[in-house]
C-alpha positions in Angstrom: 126.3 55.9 87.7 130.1 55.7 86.3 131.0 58.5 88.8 134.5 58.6 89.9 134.2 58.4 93.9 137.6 59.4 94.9 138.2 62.6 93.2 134.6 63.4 92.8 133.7 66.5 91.2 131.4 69.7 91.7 129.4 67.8 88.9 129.5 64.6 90.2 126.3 62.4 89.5 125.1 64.6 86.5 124.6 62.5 83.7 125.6 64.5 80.3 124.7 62.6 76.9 126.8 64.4 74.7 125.5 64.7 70.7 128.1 67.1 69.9 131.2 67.1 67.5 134.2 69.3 66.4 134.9 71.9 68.7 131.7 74.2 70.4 130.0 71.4 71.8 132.6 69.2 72.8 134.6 72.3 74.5 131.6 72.7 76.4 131.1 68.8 77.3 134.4 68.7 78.1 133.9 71.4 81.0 131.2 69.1 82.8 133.8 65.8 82.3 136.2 68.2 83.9 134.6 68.6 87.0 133.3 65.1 87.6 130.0 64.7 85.3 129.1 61.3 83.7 129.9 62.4 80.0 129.1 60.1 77.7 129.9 61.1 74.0 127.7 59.7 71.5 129.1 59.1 68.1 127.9 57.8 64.9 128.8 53.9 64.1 132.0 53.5 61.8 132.6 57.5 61.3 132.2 59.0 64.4 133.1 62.8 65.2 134.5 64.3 62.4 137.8 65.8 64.4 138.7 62.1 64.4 140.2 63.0 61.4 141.5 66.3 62.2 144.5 67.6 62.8 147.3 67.7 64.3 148.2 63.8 64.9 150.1 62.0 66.8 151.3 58.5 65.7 148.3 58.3 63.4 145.9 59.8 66.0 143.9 63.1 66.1 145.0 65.0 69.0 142.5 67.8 68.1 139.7 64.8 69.4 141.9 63.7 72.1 142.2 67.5 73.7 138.6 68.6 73.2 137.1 64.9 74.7 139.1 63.8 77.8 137.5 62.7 80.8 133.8 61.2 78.7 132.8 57.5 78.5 132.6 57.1 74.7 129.5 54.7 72.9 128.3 54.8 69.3 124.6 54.7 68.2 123.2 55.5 64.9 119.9 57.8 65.9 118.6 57.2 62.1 117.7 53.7 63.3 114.8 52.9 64.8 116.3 51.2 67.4 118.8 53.5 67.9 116.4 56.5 68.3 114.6 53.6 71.2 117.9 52.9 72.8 118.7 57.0 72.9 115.0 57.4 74.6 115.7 54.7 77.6 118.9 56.7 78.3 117.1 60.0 78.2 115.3 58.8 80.9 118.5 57.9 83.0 119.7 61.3 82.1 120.0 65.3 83.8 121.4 67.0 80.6 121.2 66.1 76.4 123.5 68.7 74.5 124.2 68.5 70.5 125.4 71.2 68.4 123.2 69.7 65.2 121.5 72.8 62.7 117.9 73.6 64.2 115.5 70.8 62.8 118.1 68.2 62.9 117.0 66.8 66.2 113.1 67.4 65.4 113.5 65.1 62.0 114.9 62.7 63.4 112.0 63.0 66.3 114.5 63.7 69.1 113.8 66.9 69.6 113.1 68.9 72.7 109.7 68.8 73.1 109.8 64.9 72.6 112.6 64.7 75.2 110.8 66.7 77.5 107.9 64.4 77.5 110.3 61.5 78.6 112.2 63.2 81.1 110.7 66.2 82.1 113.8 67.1 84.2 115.9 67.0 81.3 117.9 69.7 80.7 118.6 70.5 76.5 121.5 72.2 75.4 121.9 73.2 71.9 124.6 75.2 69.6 124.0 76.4 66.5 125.5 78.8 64.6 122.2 81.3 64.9 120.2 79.6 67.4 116.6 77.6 67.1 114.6 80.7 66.5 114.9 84.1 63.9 114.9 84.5 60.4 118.9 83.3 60.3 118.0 80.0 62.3 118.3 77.7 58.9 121.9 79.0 58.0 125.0 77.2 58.9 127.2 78.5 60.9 130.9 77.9 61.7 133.2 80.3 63.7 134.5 82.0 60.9 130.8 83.0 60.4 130.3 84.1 64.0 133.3 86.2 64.3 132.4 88.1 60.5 129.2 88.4 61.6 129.2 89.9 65.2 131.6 92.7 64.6 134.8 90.9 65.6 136.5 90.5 62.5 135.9 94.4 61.4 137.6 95.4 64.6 140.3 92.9 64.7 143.5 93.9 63.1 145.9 97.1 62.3 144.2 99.9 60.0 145.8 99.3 56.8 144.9 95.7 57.1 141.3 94.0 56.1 139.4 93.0 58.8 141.3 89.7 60.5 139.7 86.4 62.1 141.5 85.8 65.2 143.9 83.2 65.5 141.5 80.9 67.6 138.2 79.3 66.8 137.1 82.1 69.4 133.4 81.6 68.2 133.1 78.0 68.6 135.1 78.4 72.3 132.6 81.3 73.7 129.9 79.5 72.1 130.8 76.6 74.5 131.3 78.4 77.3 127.6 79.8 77.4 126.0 76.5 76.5 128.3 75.6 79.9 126.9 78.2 81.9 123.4 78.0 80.5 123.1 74.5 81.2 124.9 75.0 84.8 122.0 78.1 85.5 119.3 75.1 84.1 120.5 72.7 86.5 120.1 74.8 89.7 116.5 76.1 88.3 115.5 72.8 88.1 116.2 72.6 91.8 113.6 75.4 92.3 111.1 74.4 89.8 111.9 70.7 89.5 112.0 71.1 86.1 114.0 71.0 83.0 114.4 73.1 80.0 116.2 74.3 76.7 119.2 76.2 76.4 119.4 78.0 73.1 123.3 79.3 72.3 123.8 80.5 68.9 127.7 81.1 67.9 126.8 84.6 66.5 125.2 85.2 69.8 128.6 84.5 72.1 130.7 86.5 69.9 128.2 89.8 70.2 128.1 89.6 73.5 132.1 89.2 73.5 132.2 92.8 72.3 131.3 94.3 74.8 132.2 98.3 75.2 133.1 97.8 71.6 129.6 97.8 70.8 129.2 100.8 73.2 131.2 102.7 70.8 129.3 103.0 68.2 125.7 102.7 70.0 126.5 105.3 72.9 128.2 107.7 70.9 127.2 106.7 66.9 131.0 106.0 65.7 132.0 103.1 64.4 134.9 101.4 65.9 137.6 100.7 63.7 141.1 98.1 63.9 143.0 100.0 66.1 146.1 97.3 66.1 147.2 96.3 70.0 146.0 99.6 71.7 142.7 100.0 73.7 139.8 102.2 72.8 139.6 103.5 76.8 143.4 104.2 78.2 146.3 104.8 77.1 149.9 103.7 77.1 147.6 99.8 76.6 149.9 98.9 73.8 152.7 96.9 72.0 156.2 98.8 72.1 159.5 98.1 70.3 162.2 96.9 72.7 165.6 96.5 71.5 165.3 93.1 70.7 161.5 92.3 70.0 158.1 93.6 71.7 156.5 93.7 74.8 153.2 95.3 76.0 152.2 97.6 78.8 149.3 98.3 80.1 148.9 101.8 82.4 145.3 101.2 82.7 145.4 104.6 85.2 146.4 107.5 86.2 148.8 106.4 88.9 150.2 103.9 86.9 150.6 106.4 84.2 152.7 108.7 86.6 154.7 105.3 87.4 155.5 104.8 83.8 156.4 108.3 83.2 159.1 108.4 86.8 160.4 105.1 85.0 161.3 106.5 82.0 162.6 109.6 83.4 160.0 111.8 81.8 157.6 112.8 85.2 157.4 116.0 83.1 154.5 114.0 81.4 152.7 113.4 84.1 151.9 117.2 84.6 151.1 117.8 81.0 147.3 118.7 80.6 146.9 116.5 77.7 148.5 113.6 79.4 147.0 114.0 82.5 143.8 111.5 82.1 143.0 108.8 80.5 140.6 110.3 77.6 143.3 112.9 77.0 146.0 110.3 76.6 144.4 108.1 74.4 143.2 111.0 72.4 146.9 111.8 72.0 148.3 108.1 71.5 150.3 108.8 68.1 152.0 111.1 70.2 152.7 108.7 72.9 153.8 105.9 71.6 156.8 107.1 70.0 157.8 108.8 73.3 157.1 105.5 75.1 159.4 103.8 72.5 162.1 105.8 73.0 162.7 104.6 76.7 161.3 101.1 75.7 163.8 100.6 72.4 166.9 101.1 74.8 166.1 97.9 76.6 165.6 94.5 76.0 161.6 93.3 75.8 163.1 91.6 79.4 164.3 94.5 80.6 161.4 96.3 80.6 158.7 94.1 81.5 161.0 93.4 85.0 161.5 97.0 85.4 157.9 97.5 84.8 156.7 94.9 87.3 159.1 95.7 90.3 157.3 99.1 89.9 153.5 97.2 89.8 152.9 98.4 86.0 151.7 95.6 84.7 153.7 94.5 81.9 154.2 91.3 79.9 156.4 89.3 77.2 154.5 88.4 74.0 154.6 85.0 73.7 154.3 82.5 71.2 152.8 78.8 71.6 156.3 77.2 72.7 157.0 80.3 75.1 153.5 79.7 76.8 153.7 75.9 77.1 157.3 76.2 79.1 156.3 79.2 81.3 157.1 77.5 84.8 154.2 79.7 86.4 151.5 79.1 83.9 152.7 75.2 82.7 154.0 74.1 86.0 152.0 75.6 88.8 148.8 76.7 87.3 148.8 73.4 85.6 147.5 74.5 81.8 149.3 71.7 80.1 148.8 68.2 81.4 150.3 65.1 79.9 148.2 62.1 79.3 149.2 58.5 78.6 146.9 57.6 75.1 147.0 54.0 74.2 147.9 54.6 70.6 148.9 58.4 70.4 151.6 57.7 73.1 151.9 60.8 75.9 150.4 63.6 74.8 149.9 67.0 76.0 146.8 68.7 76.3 145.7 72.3 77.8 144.7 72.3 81.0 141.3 73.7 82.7 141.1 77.0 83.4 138.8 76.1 86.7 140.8 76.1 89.7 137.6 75.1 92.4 139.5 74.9 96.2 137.1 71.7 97.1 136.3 69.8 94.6 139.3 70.6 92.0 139.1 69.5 88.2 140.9 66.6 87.4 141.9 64.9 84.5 141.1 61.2 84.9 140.5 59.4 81.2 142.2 60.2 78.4 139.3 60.5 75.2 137.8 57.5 74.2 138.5 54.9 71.0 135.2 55.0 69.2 133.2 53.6 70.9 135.3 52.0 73.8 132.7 52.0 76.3 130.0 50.4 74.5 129.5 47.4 76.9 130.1 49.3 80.2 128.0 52.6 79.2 125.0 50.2 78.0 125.3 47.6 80.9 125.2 50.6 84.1 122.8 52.7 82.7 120.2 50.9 80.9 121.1 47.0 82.4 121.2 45.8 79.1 122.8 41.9 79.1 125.9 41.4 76.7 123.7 39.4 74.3 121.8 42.1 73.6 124.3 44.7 73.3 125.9 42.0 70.6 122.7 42.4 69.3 122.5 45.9 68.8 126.2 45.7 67.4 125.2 43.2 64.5 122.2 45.3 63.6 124.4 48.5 63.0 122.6 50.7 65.7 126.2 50.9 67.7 
């Protein structure tokens, strides 16, 4: 339809009508755009996502929206009108993929759901987010992250031990939450190439963040003990920590045995490589109070600097801990992997956003479109895809369905 020809995409030619707002949904949108789908972000008339108003801004303008919406076409229609619920229908039809982020029933009341949609289009594929998903006793909560990460066990393991239990400083529920609505509706679009059929992806918030935790939730059900906030060190090997350097902290990680005996011909201390309780892994972890403090004692007579480059030239991986303005001027990570892109926005000015993760050798992300004005692509959006004349889209515009 709108598909960009020269830098085309893995996605290019799927056709995403995007319901979603604030952050899960339009993270996971904003993967398709990304690699080259027709994205085209519905918002409500007048008000429009609510992150329009969020913060932080730049010359008046959210860049919170801006980061989480590059790359889509962006239209308003108000589904409560009857018209706009018709218009939404005849693109449905034009359509591979609907995803919204609404609490279960929304959709249904205002007789959109899936089971109507399907009947349209039965190729469509549905993605929804919610914080508990579209079926179980939970289903009719809200949910934001905040719920997801108290809920699945991430907040009670997150943190030091004299501390409470800590959200973590990223909406990490709303982000892995988009990510399998992503991959769900990816794994939906090659079934239907099997089945020719569509179908509905159900990601609940609470759901990503379980599945997130992984071995930690092999603690307790493997061997009945409940993990507990261990600060930066790892449940499975040990040194996997934060030490005191002379000037501020740095982390290792001798995730082995060999890299253990590295560490300890580093620090001059290969006597602690033949100790029997420092041998393995278990047995070092086991003795981690010990550890640490003999760690530290090589670590605090060097700068953080001068260990993590003494630690690499060896190959025991090492790193700086970095804050936001450290990360954003790393030359490896801004520069060549490309995680910060500036953007020329008509009203916000240049602006940077983060970058895509997805590095695909032939048919690379790209970021073409900066996010849209509300509803900037009313007349192109309605004219391509549904052939509507201008007159009728000035018709639609005086009504109040866009």
């Amino acid at each position: 339809m709108m598909g960009n020809t020269v830098n085309a995409g893995a996605m290019q030619g799927i056709v995403v009508l995007d319901l979603t707002r604030v952050l899960a949904g339009p993270y996971g949108t904003m993967i398709f755009a990304d690699m080259g789908a027709d994205v085209i972000k519905i918002e409500q008339p007048v008000t429009g996502d609510d992150t329009r108003l969020f913060g932080p801004y730049q010359n008046g303008e959210s860049v919170y929206y801006i980061t989480n919406n590059r790359n889509k076409k962006g239209i308003t229609l108000n589904l409560k009108s009857p018209k706009g619920k018709e218009v939404f229908k005849e693109m449905v039809k034009k359509a591979d993929v609907v995803v919204e982020n609404y609490r279960p029933g929304t959709m249904e009341k205002l007789g959109l759901g899936y089971d109507v949609l399907k009947e349209i289009n039965p190729k469509i594929i549905y993605g929804s987010i919610s914080g508990f998903g579209h079926y179980g006793r939970y289903k009719e909560r809200p949910g934001y992250d905040i719920i997801a990460q108290a809920m699945s066990g991430l907040m009670s393991t997150t943190g030091w031990p004299s501390t409470g239990p800590t959200r973590t400083g990223t909406a990490l529920g709303d982000v892995l939450a988009g990510l399998w609505m992503a991959i769900g509706v990816l794994g939906a679009l090659q079934g239907r190439n099997v089945t020719g059929e569509g179908q509905k992806v159900d990601i609940a918030l609470v759901d990503s963040a379980v599945s997130a935790m992984g071995n930690i939730n092999m603690i307790y059900l493997a061997e009945s003990r409940l993990p507990e906030r261990i600060g930066n060190r790892y449940e499975a090997a040990y040194p996997y920590d934060s030490f005191d350097c002379s000037d501020i902290a740095c982390v290792i990680g001798a995730g082995n045995n060999k890299l253990w005996k590295t560490l300890c011909g580093l620090m001059g201390r290969e006597d602690l490589a033949e100790m029997d309780k420092y041998r393995n892994s278990p047995d070092r972890t086991k003795h981690y109070q010990e550890l640490k403090p003999i760690v530290e004692q090589w670590t605090k007579t060097k700068t953080a600097a001068d260990v993590v480059e003494t630690c690499l030239a060896a190959g025991v991986p090492a790193a700086p801990i970095y804050d936001v303005s450290q990360v954003s001027s790393d030359p490896h990570i801004a520069k060549d992997r490309e995680m910060f892109i500036e953007q020329d926005h008509p009203k916000a000015g240049k602006v940077i956003v983060t970058g895509s993760p997805l590095k695909l050798s032939g048919t690379p992300v790209t970021m073409r479109t900066v996010a849209p004005s509300l509803g900037q692509d009313n007349v192109e959006v309605f004219t391509s895809l549904l052939g509507m004349s201008e007159q009728q889209i000035s018709e639609l515009k005086d009504a109040g369905v866009i």
